[in-house]
Each structure stands twice: as structure tokens, then as C-alpha cells.
C-alpha positions in Angstrom: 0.0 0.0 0.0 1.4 3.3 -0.3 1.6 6.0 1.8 1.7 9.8 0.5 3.7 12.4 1.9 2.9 15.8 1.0 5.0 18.9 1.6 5.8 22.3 -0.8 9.5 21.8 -1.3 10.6 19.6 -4.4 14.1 18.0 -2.7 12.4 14.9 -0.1 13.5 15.9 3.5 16.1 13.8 5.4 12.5 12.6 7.3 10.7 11.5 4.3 14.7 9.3 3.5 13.7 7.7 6.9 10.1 6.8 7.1 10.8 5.3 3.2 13.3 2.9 5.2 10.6 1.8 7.4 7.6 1.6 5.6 8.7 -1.1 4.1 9.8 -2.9 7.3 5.5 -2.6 7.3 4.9 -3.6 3.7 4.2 0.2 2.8 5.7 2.1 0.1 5.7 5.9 1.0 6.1 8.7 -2.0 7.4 12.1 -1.6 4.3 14.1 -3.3 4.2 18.0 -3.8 0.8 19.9 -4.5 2.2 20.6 -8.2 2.4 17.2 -8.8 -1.4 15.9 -8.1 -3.6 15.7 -10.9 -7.2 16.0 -10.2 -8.4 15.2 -13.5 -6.6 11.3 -13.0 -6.6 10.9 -9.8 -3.0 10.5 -9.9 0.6 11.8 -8.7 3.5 12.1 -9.8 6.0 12.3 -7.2 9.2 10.2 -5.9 9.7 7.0 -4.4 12.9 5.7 -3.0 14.0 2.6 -5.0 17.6 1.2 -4.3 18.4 4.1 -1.8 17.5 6.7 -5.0 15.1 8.8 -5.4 12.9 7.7 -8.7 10.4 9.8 -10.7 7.3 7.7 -10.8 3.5 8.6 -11.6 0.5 6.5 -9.3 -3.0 6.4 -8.3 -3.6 9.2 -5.2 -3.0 7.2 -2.0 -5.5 6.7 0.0 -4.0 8.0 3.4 -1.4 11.3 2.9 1.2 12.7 5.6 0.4 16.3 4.9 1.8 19.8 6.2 -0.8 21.8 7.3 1.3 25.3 6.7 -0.4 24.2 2.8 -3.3 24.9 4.4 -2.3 29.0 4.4 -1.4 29.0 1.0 -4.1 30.3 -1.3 -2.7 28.7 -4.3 -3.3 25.5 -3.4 -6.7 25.6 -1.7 -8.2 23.8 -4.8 -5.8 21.2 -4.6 -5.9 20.8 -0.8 -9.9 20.7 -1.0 -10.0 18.0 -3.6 -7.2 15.5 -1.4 -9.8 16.2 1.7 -13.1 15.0 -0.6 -10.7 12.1 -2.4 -9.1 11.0 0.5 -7.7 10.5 4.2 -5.5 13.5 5.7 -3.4 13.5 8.7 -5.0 16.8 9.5 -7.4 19.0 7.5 -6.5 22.4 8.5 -3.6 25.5 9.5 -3.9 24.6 13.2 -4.6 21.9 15.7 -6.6 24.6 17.4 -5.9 28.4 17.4 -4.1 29.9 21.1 -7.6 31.7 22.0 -10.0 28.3 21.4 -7.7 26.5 23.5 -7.6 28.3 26.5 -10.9 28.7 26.4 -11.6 25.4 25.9 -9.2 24.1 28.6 -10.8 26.5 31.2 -13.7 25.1 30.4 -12.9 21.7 30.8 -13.6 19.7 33.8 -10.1 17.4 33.5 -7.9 20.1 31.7 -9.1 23.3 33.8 -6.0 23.5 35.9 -3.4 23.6 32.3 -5.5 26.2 31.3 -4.4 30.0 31.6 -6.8 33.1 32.0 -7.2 34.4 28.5 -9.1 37.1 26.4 -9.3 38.1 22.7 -7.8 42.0 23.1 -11.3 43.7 21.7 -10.3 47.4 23.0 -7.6 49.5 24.7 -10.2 49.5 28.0 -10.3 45.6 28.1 -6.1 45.3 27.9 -6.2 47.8 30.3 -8.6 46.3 32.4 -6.8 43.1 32.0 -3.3 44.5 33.2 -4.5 46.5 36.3 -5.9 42.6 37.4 -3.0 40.7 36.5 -0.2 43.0 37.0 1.6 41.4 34.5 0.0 39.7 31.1 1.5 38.0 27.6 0.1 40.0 24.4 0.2 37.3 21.3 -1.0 37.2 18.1 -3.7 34.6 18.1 -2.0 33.1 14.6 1.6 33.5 15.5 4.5 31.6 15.3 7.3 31.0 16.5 6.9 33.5 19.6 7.2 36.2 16.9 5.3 39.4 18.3 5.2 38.2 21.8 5.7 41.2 24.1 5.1 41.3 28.2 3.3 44.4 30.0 3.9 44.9 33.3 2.5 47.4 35.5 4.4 50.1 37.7 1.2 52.1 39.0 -2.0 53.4 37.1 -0.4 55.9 35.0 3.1 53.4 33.9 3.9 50.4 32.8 7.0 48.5 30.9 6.6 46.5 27.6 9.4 43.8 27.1 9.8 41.7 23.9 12.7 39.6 23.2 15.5 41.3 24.7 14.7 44.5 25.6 12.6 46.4 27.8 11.0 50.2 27.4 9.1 52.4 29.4 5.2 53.8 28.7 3.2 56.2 30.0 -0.6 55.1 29.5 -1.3 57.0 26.7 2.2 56.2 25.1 0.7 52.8 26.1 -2.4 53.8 24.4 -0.7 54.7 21.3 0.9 51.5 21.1 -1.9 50.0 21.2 -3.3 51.8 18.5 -0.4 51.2 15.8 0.6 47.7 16.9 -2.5 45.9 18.9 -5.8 47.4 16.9 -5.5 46.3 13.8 -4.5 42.4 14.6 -5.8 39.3 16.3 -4.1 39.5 19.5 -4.5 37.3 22.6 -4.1 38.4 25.8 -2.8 36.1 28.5 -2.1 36.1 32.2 1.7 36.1 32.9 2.7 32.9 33.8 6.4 32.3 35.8 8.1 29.6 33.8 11.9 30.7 34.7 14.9 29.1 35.2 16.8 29.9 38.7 18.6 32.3 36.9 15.7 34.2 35.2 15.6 32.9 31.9 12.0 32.0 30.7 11.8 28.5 29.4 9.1 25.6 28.4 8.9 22.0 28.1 8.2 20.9 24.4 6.6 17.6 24.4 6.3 15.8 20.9 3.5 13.8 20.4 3.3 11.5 17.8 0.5 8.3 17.3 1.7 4.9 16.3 -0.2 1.4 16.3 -3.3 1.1 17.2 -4.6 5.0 17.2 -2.0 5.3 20.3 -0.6 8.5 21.6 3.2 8.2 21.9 5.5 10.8 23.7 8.2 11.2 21.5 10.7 13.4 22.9 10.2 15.8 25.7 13.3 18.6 26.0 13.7 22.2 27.8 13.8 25.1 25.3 15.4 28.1 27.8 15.5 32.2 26.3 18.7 32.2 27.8 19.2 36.5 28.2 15.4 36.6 26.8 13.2 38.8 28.3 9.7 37.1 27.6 9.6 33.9 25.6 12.0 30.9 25.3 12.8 30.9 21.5 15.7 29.0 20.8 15.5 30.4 17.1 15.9 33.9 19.1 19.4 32.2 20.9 18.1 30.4 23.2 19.0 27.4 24.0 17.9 23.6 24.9 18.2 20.8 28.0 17.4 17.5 28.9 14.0 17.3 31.0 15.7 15.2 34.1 18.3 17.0 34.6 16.9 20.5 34.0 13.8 19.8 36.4 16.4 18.7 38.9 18.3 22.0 38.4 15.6 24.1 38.8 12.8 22.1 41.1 15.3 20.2 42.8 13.1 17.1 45.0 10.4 17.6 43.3 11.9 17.2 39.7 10.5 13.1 39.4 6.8 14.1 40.4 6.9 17.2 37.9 8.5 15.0 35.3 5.5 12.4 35.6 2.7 14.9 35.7 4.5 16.5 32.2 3.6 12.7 30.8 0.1 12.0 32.2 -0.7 15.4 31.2 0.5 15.2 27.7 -1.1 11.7 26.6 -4.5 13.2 28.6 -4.1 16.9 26.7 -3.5 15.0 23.1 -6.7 12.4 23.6 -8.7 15.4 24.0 -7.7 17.5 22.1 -8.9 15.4 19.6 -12.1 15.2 21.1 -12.4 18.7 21.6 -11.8 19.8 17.6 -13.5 16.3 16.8 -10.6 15.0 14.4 -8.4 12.3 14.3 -4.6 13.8 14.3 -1.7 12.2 13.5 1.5 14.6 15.9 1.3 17.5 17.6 3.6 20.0 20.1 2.5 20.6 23.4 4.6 23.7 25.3 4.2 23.6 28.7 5.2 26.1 31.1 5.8 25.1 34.6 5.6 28.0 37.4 7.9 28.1 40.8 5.2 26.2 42.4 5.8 23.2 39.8 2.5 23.6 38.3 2.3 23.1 34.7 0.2 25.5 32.3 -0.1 24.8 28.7 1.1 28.1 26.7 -0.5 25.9 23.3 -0.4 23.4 20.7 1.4 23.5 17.4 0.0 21.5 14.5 3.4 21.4 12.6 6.2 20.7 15.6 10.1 21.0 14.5 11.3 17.4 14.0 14.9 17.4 13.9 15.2 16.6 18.0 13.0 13.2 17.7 13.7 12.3 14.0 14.9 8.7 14.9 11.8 8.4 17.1 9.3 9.4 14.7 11.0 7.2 12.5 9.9 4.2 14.5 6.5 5.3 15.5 4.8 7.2 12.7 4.7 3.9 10.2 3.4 2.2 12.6 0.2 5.3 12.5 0.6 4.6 8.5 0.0 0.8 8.7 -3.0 1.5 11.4 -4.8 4.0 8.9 -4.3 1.7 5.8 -6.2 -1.4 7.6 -9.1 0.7 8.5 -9.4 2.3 5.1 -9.4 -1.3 4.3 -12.3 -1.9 6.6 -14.1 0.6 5.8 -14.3 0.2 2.1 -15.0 -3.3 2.8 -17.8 -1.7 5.4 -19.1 0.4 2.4 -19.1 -2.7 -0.1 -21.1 -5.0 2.3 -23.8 -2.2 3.1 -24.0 -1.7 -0.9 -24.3 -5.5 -1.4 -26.7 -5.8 1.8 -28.7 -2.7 0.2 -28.8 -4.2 -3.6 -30.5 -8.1 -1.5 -32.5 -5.7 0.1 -34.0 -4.1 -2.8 -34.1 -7.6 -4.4 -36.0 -8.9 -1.4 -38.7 -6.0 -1.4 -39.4 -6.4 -5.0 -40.0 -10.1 -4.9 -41.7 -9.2 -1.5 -44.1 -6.6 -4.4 -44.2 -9.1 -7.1 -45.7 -11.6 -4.7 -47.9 -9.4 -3.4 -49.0 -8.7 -6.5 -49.7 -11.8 -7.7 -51.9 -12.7 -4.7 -53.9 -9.7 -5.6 -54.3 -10.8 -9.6 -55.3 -14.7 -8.3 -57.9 -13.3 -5.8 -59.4 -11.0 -8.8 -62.7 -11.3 -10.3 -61.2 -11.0 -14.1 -58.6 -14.0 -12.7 -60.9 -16.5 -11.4 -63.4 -15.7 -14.3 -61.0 -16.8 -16.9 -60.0 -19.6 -15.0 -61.6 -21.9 -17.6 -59.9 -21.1 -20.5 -56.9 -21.8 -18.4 -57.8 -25.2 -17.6 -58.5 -25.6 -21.6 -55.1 -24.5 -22.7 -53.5 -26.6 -19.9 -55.4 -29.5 -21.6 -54.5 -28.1 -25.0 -50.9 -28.1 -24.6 -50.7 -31.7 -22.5 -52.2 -33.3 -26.1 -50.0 -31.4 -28.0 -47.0 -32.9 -26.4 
């Protein structure tokens, strides 16, 4: 069976080198696909499959279940193509995002399991509502509600009513309100922005950090932690973005760094939480997802508060481990689209003897009705003649 995997860039990743390996350790056969090379008219596509460690041109029928980047979700170009793969066939996700930063704090406040991972959050709607926001939280995150990458992340903090500081990345400036309220106007009013209560996920030395935890599903529709690791803003102001220069630890020895006895129990509430978070998630945004990136702040009091969840997490940390696990998703997905076509061919067949067995159930009937007829059992006569008729004629 193959197995397609669709991203935007023509050269196959070192990833897509890997899973080819072992796919076929599960009699698959996976094909590096672009959007450029699906034909809608065929059904077909023309993409690359590795064959003797080489990447081969070849042309096939559309597979039936496709690995697929969600960024091509954004692009308008290819939301023709991207609507046709979700009518035509099985998607390892079917939109941008998971589920957008102000959704899932809502939903996660909301929730009676979740509630405490949840942080106290509010679309920013008008300069009195941020304002509002800061004088009861003292100190609050301002994101865009479709950012990445903690680009645009900035932290206001209030001195007293009339001044507050604004931090982003590195450095830190001074506002008055209304210089405050001018920012607002020119950076705030015209975006989707978030606003969020500050949480305290620092290191002992100040720097903000998270936990990333990789999720990734594997045989039988099961959740799988792939990697969990420590991304640290080390000399960062507000977010820990290692693309920014930060930088990234082990989770054992980092939690035992920082939360010293109580690094083991924190370490075990970061798994039961993140295989809990990932099975609801999916019941929350009623799909079935295939990975996911869960980053996780933990506060001085070792309580953990999920910041949110990336659709698209960086893979180069866990490559050997999604390896391993993600054919195994593949090979689950295949035998259910298996199933279910053979679901869909036994309801046909069990509809067409159904149809049969009501007509014969109306030609019956209707041939009670002719033999209890008045014209019928008048012309039963001639009936018995012809009978007659015919026997002599033999």
C-alpha cells in the first residue's frame, strides 16, 4: 500500500529518506508528493519514491491515506488542490492549526479534567479591556492569536495606574498610559491578538523556558511521547525561542536543576498530562490527528500550564523516534481504510439483497392480488383448456 507524503518543497527531506526505510519494514511504500504534482483530473501523482536508496520519478493512483503539512493549508494557491485530497481521500489533518491559542484556553478553562493547564485568557477587543486586563493581573502576555514561532510576543507589566514596561525579546522600554495607548493603536488594533495572564516559567537564573513535548501516534490510534526537552530564552526577556538564541536541556536533569526534590513528580505529571491533553484534544476539535507539540510552562510552584499546541512541531530533536513510530500510525490507517471500504461494499451489497427482497416481496404481493381478482378467477376456464391443450400437443 502506499503511503503519500505531502510537503511544498521539491528536494524529499532527510525525514521523508527515513520513514521510506521503514515503511517497508511494514509492507508500505511511501512517495514524496508536492501539490504541483497531483492531478485532479486522473486521480493520480507524480512524485518520488525511494527505489535502491535513489530517489525515482514515478506517476501512481492518489493514496489513500497522505502525511500532509498543514502550513499548505495558508497558501491560497493550493486551496483547490488541498480541497480536492480532503473529498478524495484520508489526511493526517485538514486544517492550518490543531486549534488556534484563543480556542484552546478557552476550551481548557472550560474543561472539567484540563481546567487547571488552562491559563486566564481574552481576545484583546479594545484598549479598556487590555487595560482592564493589566490592572488585574499585573503582568500579562500580548500574542497574536495566529503567531508563530513567539514572533510578536511582548510582556506588559504594570508600575502604578499611570506606567507600565513592555518587554519583547531582549529589551525592555518604558510607557506612559497614553504612550501605552498609542501602542496600542499602531501595533494591537489592527490584529488578532490574545491576551494572557503572565505565567512564571523561569529558570533559577531568570531565563523564561518551556517543556516541548512531541506527540506522535503509532499502532493502534496510540498517543506516543516522543521526545520531551527544555527550550530556555537564555538572556530573553519574555519567551523561550531558541530560534531567538536560546538554548535547549534534557528534562531530568533540568527539572532537577531548577525544582530540585520535586523534579521526578513534575516529570510524571509532564507525561500523564501530555497523553490526557493529546486524547482530547482530539475530542475537543473532533478529528483524528496524527502529531502534535504541546509547550508547557511550569511555574515556581511546579504547576504546569499549557502556553498551546502546534500542529506542525520541529522534528529534527526526535527524527529517529518518529522514524519508528509514525509507520506504525501509517499501517494502522491503511487497515481501517481497508475496513471501511470493505464496510461500504457489504452495506451496498446488503442494500442491492434488500432491494431484491422487497421487489420479490411486491411481485408476490402482486400476484396474490391478480389470483384473488374477479377478471382472474373468471378466466379460469380457459386456463384449464389451454393446460389441456398443450398436454395433447406434447
Amino acid at each position: 500500500m502506499i503511503i503519500g507524503f505531502l510537503r511544498s518543497k521539491n528536494n524529499p527531506p532527510k525525514l521523508a529518506r527515513l520513514l521510506s526505510h521503514t515503511c517497508q519494514y511494514h509492507d508500505l511504500t511511501l512517495i514524496y508528493m508536492t501539490p504541483e504534482g497531483i492531478s485532479m483530473d486522473k486521480n493520480t501523482v507524480k512524485g518520488k519514491m525511494l527505489i535502491s536508496n535513489v530517489w525515482e520519478n514515478v506517476e501512481v493512483p492518489l493514496p489513500k491515506y497522505i502525511d500532509v503539512n498543514p502550513h499548505l493549508f495558508s497558501y491560497k494557491k493550493y486551496s483547490e488542490v488541498m480541497a480536492y485530497l480532503q473529498e478524495k481521500t484520508k489526511l493526517s489533518i485538514t486544517r492550518r492549526n490543531v486549534i488556534k491559542k484563543d480556542v484552546l484556553q478557552k476550551e481548557l478553562c472550560n474543561h472539567s479534567e484540563l481546567n487547571k493547564y488552562g491559563i486566564p485568557s481574552k481576545n484583546i477587543k479594545s484598549f479598556n479591556e487590555l487595560l482592564n486586563f493589566i490592572y488585574d493581573n499585573k503582568r500579562v502576555v500580548v500574542k497574536p492569536v495566529d503567531g508563530l514561532q513567539g514572533k510578536s510576543v511582548i510582556v506588559i507589566k504594570i508600575l502604578d495606574d499611570e506606567n507600565f514596561v513592555i518587554g519583547e525579546q531582549k529589551e525592555e522600554k518604558k510607557y506612559t498610559k497614553d504612550e501605552l495607548h498609542k501602542f496600542y493603536e499602531l501595533e494591537l488594533q489592527k490584529s488578532n491578538y490574545l491576551m494572557q495572564k503572565y505565567i512564571e516559567s523561569r529558570t533559577k537564573m531568570g531565563d523564561p523556558f518551556d517543556c516541548r513535548i512531541h506527540m506522535e501516534k503509532g499502532a493502534q490510534n496510540k498517543w506516543n511521547i516522543a521526545n520531551m526537552f527544555i527550550r530556555i530564552g537564555i538572556g530573553q526577556s519574555i519567551v523561550s525561542n531558541v530560534s531567538q538564541g536560546g538554548g535547549i536541556s534534557k528534562v531530568p536533569s533540568f527539572l532537577e536543576a531548577n525544582f530540585g526534590t520535586n523534579a521526578k513528580q513534575i516529570e510524571e505529571k509532564l507525561k500523564k498530562m501530555a497523553i490526557k491533553m493529546a486524547v482530547e484534544i482530539e475530542k475537543i476539535t473532533d478529528s483524528q490527528l496524527a502529531t502534535m507539540g504541546l509547550d508547557v510552562g511550569i511555574d515556581l510552584e511546579g504547576q504546569l500550564h499549557v502556553f498551546e499546541i502546534n500542529s506542525f512541531p520541529i522534528v529534527s530533536p526526535q527524527m529517529a523516534e518518529i522514524t519508528l513510530i509514525r509507520p506504525q500510525y501509517y499501517k494502522y490507517m491503511v487497515k481501517q481504510g481497508s475496513k471501511k471500504r470493505q464496510e461500504i461494499d457489504k452495506k451496498k451489497r446488503n442494500s442491492h439483497l434488500n432491494s431484491l427482497k422487497k421487489e420479490n416481496s411486491k411481485l408476490k404481493r402482486e400476484i396474490e392480488e391478480l389470483k384473488n381478482s374477479t377478471s382472474w378467477k373468471i378466466t379460469r376456464p380457459m386456463r384449464g383448456v389451454g393446460k389441456v391443450l398443450k398436454k395433447n400437443k406434447n
